[in-house]
Backbone and ligand atoms as CSV (ligand in chain L), in Angstrom:
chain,resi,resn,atom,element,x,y,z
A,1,UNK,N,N,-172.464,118.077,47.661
A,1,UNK,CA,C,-171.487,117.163,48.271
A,1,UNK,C,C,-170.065,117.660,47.958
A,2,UNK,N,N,-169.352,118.042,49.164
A,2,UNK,CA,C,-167.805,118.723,48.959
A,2,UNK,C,C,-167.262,117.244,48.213
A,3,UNK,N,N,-167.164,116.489,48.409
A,3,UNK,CA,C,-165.761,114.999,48.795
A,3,UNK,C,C,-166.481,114.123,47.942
A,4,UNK,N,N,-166.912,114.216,46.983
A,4,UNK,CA,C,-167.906,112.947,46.363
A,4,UNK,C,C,-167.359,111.540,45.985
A,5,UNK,N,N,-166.001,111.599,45.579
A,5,UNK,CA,C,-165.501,110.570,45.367
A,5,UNK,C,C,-165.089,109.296,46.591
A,6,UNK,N,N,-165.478,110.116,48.079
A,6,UNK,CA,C,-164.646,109.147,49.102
A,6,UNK,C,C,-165.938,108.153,50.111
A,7,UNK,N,N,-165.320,107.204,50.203
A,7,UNK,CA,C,-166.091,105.995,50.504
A,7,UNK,C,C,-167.737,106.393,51.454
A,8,UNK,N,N,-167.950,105.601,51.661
A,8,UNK,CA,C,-169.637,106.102,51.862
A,8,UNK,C,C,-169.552,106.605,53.570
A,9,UNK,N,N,-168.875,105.866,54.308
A,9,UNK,CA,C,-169.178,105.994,55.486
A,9,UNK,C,C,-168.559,107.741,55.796
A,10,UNK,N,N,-167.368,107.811,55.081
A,10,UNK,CA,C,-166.767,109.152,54.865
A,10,UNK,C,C,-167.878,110.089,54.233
A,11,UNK,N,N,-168.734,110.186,53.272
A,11,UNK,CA,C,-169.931,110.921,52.938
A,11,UNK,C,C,-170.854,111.439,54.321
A,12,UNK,N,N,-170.959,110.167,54.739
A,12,UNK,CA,C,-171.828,110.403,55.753
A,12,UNK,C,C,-171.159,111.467,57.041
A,13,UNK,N,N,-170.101,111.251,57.148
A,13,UNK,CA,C,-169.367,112.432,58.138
A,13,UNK,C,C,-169.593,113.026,57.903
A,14,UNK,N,N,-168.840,113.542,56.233
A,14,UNK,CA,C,-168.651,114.527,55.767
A,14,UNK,C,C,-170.476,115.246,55.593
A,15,UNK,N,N,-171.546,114.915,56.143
A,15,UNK,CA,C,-172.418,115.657,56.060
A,15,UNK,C,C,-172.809,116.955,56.945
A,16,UNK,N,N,-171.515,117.035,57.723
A,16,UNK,CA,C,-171.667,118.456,58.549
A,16,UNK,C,C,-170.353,119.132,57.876
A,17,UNK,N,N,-170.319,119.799,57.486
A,17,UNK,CA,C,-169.574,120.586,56.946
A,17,UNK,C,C,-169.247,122.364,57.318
A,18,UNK,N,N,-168.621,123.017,56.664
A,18,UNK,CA,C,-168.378,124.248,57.339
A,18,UNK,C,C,-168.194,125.168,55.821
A,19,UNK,N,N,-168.629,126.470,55.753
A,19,UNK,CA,C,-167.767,127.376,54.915
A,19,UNK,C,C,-168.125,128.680,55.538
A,20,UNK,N,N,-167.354,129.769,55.937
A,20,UNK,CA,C,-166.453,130.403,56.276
A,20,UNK,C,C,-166.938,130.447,57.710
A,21,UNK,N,N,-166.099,129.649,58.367
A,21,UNK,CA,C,-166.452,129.189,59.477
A,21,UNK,C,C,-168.124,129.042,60.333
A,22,UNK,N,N,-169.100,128.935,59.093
A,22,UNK,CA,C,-170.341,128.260,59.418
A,22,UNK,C,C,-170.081,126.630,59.584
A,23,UNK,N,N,-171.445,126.660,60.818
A,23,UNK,CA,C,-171.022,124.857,60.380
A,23,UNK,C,C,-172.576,124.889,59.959
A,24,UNK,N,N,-172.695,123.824,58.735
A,24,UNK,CA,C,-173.749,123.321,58.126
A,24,UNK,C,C,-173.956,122.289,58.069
A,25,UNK,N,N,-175.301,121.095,58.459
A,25,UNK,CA,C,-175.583,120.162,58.677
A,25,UNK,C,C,-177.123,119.563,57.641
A,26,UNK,N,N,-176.517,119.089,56.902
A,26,UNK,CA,C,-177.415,118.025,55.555
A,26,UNK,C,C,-178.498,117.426,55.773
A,27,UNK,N,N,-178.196,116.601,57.440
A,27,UNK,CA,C,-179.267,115.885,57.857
A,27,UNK,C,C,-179.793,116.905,59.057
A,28,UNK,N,N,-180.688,117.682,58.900
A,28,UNK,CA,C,-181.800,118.593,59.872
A,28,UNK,C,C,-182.952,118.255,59.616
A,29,UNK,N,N,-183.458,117.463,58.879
A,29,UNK,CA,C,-184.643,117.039,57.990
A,29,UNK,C,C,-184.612,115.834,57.703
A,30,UNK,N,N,-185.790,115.624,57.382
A,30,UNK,CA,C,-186.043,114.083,56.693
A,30,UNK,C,C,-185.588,114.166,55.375
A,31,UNK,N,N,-186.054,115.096,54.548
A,31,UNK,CA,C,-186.060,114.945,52.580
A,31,UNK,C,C,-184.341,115.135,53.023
A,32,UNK,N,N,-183.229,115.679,53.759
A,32,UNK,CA,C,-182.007,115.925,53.731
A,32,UNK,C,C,-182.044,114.877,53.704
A,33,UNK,N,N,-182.104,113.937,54.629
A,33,UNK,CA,C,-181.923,112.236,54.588
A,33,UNK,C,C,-182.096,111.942,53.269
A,34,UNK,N,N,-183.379,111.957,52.210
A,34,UNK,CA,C,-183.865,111.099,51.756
A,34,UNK,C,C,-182.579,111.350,50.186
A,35,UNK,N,N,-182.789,112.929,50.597
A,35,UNK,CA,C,-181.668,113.386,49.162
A,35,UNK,C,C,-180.332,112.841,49.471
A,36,UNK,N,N,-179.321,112.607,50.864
A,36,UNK,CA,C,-178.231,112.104,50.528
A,36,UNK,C,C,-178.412,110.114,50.514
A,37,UNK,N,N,-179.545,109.419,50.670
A,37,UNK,CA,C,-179.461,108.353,50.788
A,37,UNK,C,C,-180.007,108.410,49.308
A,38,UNK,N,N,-181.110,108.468,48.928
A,38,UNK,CA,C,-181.777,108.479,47.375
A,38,UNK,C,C,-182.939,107.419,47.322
A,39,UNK,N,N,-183.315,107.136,48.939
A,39,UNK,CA,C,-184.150,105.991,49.482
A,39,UNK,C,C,-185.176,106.452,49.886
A,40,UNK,N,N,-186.651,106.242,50.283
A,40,UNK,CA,C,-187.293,106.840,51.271
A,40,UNK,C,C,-187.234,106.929,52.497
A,41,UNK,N,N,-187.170,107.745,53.037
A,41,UNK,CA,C,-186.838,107.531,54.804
A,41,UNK,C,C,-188.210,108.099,55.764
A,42,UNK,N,N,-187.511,108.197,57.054
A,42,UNK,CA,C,-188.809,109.027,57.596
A,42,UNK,C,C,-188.179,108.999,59.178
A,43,UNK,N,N,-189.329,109.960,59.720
A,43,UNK,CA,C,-188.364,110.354,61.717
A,43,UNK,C,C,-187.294,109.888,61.837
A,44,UNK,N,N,-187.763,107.856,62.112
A,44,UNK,CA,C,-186.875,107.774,62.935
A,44,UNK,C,C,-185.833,107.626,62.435
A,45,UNK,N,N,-185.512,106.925,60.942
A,45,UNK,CA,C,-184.342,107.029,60.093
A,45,UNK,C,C,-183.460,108.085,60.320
A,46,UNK,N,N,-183.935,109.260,60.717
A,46,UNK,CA,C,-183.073,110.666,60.587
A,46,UNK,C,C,-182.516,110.594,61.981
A,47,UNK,N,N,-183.145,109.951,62.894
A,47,UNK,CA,C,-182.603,109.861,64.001
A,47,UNK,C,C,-181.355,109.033,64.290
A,48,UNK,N,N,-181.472,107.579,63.924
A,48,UNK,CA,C,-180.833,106.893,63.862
A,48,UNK,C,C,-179.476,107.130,62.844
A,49,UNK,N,N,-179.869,107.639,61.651
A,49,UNK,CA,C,-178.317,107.808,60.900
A,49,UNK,C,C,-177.469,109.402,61.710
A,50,UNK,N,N,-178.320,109.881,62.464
A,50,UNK,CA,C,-177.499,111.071,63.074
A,50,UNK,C,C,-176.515,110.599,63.861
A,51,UNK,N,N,-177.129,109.666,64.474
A,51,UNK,CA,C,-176.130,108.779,65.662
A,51,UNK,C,C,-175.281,107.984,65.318
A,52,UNK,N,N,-175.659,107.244,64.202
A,52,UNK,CA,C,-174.582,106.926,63.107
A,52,UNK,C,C,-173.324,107.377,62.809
A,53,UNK,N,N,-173.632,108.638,62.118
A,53,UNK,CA,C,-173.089,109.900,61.485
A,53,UNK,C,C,-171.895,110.332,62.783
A,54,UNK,N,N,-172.736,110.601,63.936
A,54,UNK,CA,C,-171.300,110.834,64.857
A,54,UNK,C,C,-170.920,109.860,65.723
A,55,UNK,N,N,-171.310,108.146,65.669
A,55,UNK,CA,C,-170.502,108.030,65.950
A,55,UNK,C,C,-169.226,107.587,65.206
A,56,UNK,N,N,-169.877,107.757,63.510
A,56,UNK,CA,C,-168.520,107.421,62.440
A,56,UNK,C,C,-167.425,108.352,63.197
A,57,UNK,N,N,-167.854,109.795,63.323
A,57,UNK,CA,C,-166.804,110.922,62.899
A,57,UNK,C,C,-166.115,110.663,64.343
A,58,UNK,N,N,-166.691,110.233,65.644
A,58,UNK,CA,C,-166.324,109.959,67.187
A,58,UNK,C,C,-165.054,108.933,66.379
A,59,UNK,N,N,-165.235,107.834,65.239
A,59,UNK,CA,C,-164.134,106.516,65.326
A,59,UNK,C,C,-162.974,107.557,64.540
A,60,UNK,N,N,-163.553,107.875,63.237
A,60,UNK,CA,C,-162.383,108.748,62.643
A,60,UNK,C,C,-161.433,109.532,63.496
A,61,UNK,N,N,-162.101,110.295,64.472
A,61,UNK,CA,C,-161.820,111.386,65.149
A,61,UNK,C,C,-160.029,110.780,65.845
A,62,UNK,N,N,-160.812,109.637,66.386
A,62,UNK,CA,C,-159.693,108.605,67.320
A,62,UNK,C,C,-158.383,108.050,66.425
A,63,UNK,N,N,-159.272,107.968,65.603
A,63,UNK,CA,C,-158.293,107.409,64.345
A,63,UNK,C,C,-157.342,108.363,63.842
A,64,UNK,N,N,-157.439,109.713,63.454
A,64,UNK,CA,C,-156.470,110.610,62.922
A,64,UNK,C,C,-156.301,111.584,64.106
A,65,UNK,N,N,-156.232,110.751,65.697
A,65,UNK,CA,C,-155.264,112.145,66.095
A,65,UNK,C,C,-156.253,113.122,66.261
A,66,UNK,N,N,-157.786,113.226,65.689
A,66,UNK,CA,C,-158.234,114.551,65.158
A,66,UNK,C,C,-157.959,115.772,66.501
A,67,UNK,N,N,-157.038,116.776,66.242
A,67,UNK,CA,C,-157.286,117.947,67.021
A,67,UNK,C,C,-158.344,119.015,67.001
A,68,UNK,N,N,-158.977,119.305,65.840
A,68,UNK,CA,C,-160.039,120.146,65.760
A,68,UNK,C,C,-161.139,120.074,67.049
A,69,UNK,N,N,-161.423,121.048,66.778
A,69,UNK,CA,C,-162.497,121.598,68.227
A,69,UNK,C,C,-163.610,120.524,68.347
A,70,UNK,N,N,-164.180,120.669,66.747
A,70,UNK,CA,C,-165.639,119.594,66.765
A,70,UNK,C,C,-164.871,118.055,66.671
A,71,UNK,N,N,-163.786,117.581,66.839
A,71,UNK,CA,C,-163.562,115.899,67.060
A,71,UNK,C,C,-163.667,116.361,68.326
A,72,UNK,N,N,-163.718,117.477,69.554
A,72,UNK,CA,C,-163.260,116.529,70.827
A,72,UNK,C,C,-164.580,115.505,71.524
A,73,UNK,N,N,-164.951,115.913,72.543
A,73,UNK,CA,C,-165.696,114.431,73.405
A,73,UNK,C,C,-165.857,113.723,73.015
A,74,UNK,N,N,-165.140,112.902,72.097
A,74,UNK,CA,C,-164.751,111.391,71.311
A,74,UNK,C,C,-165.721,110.475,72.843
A,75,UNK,N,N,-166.334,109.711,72.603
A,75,UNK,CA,C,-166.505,108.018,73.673
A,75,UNK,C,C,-166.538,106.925,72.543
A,76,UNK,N,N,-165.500,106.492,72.681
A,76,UNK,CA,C,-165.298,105.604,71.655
A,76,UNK,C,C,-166.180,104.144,72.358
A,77,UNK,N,N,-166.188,103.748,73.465
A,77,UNK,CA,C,-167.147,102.753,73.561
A,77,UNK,C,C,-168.855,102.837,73.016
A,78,UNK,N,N,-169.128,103.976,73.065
A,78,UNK,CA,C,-170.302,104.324,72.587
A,78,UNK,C,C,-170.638,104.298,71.059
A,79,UNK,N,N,-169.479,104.912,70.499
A,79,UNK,CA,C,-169.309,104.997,68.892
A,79,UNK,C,C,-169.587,103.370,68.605
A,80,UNK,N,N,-168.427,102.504,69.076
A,80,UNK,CA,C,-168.812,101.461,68.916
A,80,UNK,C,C,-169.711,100.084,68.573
A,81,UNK,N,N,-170.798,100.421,69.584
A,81,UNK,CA,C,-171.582,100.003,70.384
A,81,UNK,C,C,-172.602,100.591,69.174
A,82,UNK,N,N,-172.752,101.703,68.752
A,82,UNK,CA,C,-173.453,102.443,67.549
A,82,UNK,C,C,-173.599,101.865,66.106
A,83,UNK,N,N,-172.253,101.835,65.977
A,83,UNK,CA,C,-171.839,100.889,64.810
A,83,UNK,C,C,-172.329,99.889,64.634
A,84,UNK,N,N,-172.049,99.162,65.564
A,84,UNK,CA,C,-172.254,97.457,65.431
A,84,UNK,C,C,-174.275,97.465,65.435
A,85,UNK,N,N,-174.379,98.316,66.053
A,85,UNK,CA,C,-176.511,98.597,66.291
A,85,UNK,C,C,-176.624,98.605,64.743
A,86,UNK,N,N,-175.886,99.456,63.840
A,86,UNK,CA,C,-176.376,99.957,63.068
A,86,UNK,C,C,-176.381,98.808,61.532
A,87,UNK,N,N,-174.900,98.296,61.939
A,87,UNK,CA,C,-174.519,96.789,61.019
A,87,UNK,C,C,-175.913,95.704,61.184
A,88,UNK,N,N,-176.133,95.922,62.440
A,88,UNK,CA,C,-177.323,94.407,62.425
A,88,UNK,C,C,-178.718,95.171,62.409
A,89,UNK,N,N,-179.076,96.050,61.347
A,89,UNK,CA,C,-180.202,96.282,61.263
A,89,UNK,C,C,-180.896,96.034,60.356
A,90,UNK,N,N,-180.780,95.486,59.589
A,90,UNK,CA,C,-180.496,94.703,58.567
A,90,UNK,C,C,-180.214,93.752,57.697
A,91,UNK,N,N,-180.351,92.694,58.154
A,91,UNK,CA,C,-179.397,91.660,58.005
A,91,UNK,C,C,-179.563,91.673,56.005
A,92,UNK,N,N,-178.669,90.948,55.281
A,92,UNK,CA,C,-178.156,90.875,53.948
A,92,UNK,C,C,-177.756,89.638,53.593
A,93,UNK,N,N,-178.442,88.875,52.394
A,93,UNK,CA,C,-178.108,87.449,52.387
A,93,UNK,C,C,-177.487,87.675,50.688
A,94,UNK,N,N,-176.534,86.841,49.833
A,94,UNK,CA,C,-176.353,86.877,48.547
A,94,UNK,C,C,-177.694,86.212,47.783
A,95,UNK,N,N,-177.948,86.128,47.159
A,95,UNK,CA,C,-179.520,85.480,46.205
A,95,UNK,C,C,-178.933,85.014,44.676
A,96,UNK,N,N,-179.106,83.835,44.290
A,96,UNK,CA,C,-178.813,83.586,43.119
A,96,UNK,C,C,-180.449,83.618,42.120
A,97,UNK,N,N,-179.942,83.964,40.643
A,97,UNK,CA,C,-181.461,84.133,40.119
A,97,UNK,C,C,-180.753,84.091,38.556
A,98,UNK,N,N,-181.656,83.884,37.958
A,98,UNK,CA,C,-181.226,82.945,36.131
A,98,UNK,C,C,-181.872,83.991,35.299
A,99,UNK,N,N,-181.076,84.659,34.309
A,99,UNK,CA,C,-182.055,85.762,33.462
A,99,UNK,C,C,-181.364,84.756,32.077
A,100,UNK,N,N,-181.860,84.517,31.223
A,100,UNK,CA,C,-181.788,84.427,29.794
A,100,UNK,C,C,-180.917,83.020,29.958
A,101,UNK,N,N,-180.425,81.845,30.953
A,101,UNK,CA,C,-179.718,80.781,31.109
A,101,UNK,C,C,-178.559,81.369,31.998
A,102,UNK,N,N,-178.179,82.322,32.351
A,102,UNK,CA,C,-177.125,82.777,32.849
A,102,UNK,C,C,-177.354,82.944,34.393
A,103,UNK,N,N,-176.728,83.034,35.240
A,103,UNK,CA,C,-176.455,82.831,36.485
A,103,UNK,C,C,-176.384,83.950,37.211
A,104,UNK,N,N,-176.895,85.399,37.880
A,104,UNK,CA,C,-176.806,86.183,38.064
A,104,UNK,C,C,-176.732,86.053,39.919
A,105,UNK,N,N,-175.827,87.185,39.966
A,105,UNK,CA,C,-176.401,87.483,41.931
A,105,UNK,C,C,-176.594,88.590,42.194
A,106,UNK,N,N,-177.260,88.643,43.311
A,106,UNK,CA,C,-178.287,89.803,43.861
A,106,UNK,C,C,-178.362,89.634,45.298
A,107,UNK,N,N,-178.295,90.978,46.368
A,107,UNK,CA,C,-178.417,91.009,47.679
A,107,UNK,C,C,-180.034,91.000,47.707
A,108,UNK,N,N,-180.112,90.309,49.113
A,108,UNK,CA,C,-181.680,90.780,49.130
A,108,UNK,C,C,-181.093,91.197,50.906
A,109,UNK,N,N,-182.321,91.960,51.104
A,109,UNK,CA,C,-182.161,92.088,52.674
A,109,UNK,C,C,-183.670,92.299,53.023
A,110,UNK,N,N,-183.305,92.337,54.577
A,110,UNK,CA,C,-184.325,92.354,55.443
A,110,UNK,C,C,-184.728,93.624,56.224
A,111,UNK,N,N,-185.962,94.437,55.787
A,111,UNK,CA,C,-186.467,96.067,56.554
A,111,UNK,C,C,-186.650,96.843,55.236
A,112,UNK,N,N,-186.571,98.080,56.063
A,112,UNK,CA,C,-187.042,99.195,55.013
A,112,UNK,C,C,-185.595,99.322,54.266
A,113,UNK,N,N,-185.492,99.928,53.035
A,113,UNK,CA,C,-184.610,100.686,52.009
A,113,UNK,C,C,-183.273,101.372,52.835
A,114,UNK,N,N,-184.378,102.348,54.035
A,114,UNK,CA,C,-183.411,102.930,54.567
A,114,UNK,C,C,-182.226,102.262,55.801
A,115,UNK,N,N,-183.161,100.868,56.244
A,115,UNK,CA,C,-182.514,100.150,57.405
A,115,UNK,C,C,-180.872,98.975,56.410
A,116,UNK,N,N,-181.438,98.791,54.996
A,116,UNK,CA,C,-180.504,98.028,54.291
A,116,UNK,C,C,-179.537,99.405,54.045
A,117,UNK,N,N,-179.830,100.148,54.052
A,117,UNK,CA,C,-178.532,101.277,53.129
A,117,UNK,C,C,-177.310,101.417,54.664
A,118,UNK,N,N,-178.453,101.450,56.141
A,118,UNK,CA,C,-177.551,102.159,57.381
A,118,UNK,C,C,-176.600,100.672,57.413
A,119,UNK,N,N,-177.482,99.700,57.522
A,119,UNK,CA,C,-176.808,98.614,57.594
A,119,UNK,C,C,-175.700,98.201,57.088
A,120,UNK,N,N,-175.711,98.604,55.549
A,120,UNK,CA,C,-174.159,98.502,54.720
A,120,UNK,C,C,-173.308,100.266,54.762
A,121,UNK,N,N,-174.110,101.020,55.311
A,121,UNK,CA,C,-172.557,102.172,55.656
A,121,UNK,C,C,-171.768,101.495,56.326
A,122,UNK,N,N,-172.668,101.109,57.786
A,122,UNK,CA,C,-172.073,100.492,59.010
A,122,UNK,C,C,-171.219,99.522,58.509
A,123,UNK,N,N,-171.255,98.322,58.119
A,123,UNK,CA,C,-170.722,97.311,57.362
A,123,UNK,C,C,-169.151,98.056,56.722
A,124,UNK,N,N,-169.743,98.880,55.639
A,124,UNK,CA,C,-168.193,99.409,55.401
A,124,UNK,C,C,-167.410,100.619,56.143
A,125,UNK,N,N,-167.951,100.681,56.719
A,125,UNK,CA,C,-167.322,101.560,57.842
A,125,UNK,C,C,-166.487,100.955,58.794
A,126,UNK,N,N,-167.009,99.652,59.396
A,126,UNK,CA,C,-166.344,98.303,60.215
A,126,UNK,C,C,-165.344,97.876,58.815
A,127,UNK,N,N,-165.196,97.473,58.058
A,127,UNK,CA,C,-164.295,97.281,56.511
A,127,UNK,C,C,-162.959,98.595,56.411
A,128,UNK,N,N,-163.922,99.783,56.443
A,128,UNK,CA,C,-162.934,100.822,56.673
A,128,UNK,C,C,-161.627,101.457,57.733
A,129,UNK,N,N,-162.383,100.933,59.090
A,129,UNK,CA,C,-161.408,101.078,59.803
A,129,UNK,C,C,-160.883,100.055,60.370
A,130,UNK,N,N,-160.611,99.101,59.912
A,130,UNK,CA,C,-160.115,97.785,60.298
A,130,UNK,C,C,-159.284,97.356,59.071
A,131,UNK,N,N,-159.696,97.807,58.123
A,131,UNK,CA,C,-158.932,97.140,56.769
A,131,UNK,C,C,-157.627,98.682,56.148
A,132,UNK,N,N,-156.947,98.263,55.512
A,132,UNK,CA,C,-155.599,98.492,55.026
A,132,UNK,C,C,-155.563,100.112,54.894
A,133,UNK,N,N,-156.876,100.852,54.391
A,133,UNK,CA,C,-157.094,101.869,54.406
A,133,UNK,C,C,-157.432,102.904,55.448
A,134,UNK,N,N,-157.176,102.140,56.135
A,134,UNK,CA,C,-157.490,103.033,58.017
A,134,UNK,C,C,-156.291,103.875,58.149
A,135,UNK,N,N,-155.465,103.699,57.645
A,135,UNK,CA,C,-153.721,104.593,57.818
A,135,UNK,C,C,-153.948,105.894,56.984
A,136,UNK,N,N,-154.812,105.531,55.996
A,136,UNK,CA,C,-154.977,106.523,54.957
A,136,UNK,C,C,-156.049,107.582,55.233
A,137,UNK,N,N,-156.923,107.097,56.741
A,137,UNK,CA,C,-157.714,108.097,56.886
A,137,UNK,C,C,-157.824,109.676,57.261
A,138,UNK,N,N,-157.730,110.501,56.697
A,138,UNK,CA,C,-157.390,111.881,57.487
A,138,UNK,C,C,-158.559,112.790,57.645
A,139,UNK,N,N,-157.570,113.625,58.928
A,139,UNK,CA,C,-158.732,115.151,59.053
A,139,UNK,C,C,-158.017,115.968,57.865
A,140,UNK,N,N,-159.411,117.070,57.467
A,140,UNK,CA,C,-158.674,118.332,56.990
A,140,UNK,C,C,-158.601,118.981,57.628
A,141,UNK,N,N,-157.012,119.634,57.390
A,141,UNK,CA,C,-156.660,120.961,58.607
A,141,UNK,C,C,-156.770,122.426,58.051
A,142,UNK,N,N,-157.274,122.220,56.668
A,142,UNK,CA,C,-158.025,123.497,56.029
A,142,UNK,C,C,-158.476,124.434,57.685
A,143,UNK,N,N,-157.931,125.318,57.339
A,143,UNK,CA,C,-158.580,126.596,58.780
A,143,UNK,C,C,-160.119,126.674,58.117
A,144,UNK,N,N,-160.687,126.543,59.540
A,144,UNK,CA,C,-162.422,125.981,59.678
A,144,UNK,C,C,-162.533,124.959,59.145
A,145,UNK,N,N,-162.443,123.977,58.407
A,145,UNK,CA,C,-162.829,122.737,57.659
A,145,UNK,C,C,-162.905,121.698,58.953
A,146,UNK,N,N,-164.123,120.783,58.520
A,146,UNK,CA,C,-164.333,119.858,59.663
A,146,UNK,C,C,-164.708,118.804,58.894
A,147,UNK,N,N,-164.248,117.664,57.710
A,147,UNK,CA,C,-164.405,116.862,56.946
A,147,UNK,C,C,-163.552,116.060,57.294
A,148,UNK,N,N,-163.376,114.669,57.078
A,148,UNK,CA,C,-162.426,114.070,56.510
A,148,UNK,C,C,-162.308,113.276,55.398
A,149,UNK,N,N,-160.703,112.648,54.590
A,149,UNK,CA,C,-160.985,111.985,53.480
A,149,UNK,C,C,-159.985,110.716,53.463
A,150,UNK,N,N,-159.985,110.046,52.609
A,150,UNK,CA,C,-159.179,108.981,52.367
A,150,UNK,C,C,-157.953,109.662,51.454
A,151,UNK,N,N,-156.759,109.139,51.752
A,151,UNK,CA,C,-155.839,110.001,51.423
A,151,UNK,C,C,-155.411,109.271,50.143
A,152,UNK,N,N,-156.074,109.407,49.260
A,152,UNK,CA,C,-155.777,108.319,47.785
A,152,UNK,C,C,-154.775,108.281,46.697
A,153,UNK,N,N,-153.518,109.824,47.526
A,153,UNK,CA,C,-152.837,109.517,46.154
A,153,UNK,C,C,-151.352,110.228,47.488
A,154,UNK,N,N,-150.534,110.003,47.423
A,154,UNK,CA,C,-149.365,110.654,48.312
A,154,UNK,C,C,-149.452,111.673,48.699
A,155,UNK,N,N,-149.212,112.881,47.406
A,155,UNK,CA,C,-149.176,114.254,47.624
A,155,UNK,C,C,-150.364,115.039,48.313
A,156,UNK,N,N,-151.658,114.226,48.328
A,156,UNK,CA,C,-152.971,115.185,48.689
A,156,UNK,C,C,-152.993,115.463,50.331
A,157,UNK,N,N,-153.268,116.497,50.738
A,157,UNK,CA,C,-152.922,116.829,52.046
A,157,UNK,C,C,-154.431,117.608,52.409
A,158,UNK,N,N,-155.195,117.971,51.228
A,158,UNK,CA,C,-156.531,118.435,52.064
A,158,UNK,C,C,-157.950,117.601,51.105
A,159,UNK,N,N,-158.764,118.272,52.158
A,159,UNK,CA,C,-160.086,117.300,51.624
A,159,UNK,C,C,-160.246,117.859,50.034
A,160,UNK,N,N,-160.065,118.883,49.552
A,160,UNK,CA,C,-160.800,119.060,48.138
A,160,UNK,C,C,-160.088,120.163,47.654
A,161,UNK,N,N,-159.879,120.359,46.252
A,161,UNK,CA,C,-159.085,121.530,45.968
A,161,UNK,C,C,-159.708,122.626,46.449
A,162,UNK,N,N,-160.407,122.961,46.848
A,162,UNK,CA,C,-161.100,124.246,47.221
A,162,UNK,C,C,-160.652,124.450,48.712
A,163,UNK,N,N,-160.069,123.348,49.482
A,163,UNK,CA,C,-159.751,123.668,50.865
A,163,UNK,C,C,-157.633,124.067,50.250
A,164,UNK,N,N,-157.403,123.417,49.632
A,164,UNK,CA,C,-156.153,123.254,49.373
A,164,UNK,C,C,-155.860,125.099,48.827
A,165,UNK,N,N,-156.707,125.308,47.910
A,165,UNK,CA,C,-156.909,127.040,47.618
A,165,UNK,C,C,-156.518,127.870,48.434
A,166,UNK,N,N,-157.726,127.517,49.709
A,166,UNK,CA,C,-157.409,128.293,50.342
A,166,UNK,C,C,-156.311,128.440,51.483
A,167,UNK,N,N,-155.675,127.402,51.507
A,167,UNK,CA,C,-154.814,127.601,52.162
A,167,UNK,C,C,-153.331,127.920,51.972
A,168,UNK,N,N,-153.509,127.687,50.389
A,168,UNK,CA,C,-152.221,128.269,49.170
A,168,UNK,C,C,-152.980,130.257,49.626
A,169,UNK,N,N,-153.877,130.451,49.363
A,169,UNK,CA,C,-154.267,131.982,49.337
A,169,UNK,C,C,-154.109,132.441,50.833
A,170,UNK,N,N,-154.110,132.000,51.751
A,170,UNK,CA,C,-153.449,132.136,53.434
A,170,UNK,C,C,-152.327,132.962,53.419
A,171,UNK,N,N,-151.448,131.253,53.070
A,171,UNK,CA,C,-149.746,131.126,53.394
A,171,UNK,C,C,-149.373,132.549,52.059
A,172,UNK,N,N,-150.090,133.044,51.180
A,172,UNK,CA,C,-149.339,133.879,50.270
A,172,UNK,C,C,-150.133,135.065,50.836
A,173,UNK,N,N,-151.241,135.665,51.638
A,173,UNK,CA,C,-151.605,136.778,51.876
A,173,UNK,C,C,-150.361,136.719,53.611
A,174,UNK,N,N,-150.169,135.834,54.100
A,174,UNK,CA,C,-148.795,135.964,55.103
A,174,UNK,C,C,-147.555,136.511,54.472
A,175,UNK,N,N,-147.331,135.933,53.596
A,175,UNK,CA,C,-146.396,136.555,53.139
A,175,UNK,C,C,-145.666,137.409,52.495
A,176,UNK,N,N,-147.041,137.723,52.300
A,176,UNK,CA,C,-147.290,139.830,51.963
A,176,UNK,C,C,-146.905,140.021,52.641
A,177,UNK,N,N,-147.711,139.778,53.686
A,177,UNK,CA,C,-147.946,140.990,54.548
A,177,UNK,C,C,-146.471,141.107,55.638
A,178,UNK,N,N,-145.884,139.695,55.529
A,178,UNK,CA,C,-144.601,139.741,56.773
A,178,UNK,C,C,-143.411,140.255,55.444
L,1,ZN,ZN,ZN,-161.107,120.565,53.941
């Protein structure tokens, strides 16, 4: 995982990734599923979070402007429409329950492991781009990089120091050379 620290629905983008201008994709498989969720999954799960997966990166895409090659054919009604499938698959109730006299809470939900996990990306993903942190969402413009991140501190301008590297090692092999 390049970006580990950034919110979940951002993980899930960030599961196609690139290095030196390969693009590499996490979910081609089921166990890929099962290793970035940590749930059991199976077919159709892999199917369904793929569609997921782009249409997160289709909302991001819209959201930052994205110019890169892989944001274009954005359909944002579709992304949409994806999202919201993916929020009600699931439904999630709070549960109260008593350990030792004390008062504890607990989600319970409704389906498989893997239908409660798509259900709450979706969930904070609808949270994410609607709530305060949507301004903060960016592409990286790392040359080849196709991620995005939450921009969590002023100065950060790429997804991970390793994109930021290389683009300090760019701008200084340019300026050799000019
Ligand atoms: Zn990057």
């Amino acid at each position: 995982m390049l970006t580990p620290d950034e919110p979940r629905p951002v993980l899930l983008m960030n599961t196609v990734w690139a290095s030196r201008s390969r693009l590499h994709d996490d979910l081609t498989t089921v166990s890929g599923l099962r290793d970035f969720l940590g749930v059991p999954a199976g077919e159709d799960d892999l199917v369904a979070f793929r569609a997921l997966r782009q249409a997160l990166r289709d909302l991001a895409g819209v959201l930052t402007e994205d110019t890169r090659p892989i944001a274009q054919d954005r359909d944002l009604g579709r992304a949409v429409a994806e999202v919201n499938r993916a929020a009600r698959s699931s439904p999630r109730w709070p549960q109260l329950a008593v350990r030792d006299g004390e008062l504890l809470r607990h989600n319970e939900s409704e389906g498989s492991p893997a239908d409660a996990e798509r259900a709450s990306i979706a969930a904070e993903a609808v949270d994410l781009f609607t709530g305060e942190d949507r301004v903060l969402l960016r592409a990286c413009h790392a040359p080849g990089c196709v991620l995005y991140f939450v921009k969590d501190h002023p100065r950060r301008e790429w997804c991970s120091p390793s994109c930021g590297n290389r683009v300090r090692a760019a701008r200084h092999y340019r300026r050799n050379r000019g």
